[in-house]
C-alpha positions in Angstrom: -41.7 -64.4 115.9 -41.3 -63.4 112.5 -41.5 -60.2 110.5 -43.5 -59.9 107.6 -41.9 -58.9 104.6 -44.0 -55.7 103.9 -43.0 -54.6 107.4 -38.9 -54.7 106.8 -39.1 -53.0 103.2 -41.5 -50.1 105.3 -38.9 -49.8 107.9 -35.7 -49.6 105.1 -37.5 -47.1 103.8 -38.8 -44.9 106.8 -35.2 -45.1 108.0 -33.9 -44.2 104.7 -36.0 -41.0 104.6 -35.0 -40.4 108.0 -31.5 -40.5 107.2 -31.9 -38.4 103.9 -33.6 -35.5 106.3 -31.3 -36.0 108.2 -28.8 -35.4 106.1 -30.4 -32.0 104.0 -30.9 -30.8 107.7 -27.4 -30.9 108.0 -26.4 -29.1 104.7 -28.9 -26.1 104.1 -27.6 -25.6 100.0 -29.2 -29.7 99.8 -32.9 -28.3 99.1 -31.7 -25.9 96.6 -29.9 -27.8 95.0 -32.2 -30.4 94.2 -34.6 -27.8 92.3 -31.5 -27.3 89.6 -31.1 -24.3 87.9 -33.4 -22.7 90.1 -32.3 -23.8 93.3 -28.7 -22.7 92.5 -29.5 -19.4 91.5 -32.0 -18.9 95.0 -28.7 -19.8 96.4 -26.1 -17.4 94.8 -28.9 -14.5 95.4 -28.8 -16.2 98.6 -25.1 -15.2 99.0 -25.5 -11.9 97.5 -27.7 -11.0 100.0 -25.7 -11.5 102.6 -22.7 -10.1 100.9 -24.9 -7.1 100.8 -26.6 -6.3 103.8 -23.4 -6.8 105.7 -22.1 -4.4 103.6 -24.7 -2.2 104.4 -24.3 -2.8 108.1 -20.6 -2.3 107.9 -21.2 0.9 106.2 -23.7 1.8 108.8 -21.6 1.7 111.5 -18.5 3.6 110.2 -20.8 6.4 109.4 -22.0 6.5 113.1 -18.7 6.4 114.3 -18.2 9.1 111.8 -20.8 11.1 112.7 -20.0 10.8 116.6 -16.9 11.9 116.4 -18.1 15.2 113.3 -20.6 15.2 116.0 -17.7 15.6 119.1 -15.9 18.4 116.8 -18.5 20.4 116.4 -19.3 20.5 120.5 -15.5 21.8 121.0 -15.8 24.4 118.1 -18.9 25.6 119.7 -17.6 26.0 123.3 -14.5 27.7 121.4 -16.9 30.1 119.7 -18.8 31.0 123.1 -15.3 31.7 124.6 -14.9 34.1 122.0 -17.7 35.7 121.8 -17.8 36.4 125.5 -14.7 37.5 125.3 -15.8 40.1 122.9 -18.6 40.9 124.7 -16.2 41.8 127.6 -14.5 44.3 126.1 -16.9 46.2 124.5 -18.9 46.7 127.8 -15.7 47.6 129.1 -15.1 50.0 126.1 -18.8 51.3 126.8 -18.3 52.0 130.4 -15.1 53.7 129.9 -17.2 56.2 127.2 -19.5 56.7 129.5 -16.9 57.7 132.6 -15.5 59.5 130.2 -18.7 61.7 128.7 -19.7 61.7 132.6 -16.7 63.2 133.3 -16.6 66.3 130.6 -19.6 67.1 131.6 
């Protein structure tokens, strides 16, 4: 059985475009690149890109932590103030009933 010519230069060349896909699969800059000057700047925005959102997502996340714990501060200053003002409040009923005992008692 033989194979005709046509056939083994289709198949060299199916398998060599199988391989090259193969091949810009494995490296994803490969497409870029092959647009030039345009592909490698796509690229280095690309990068940028990245560079910058996880900036942004680092930054996010140290200003939730920040604002948890602001947030944590602000709870125990809160309960401190209540504790004051209760404590205030204490006394000056106290104050008030002992003005009143007192005028009830000159009378």
């Amino acid at each position: 059985m033989s194979t005709p010519v046509g056939m083994v230069g289709a198949v060299g060349v199916l398998s060599g475009a199988l391989g090259a896909s193969a091949q810009a699969a494995m490296d994803p800059t490969e497409p870029l690149l092959q647009f030039g000057a345009v592909g490698v700047f796509a690229f280095l925005l690309s990068i940028a890109v990245r560079v910058l959102f996880k900036q942004q997502t680092d930054t996010l996340a140290r200003e939730r932590s920040r604002a948890d714990q602001l947030a944590g501060e602000l709870s125990e200053l809160r309960d401190k103030i209540q504790e004051r003002y209760l404590m205030t409040l204490e006394q000056a009923t106290s104050a008030i009933r002992e003005a009143l005992a007192v005028t009830r008692a000159g009378r």
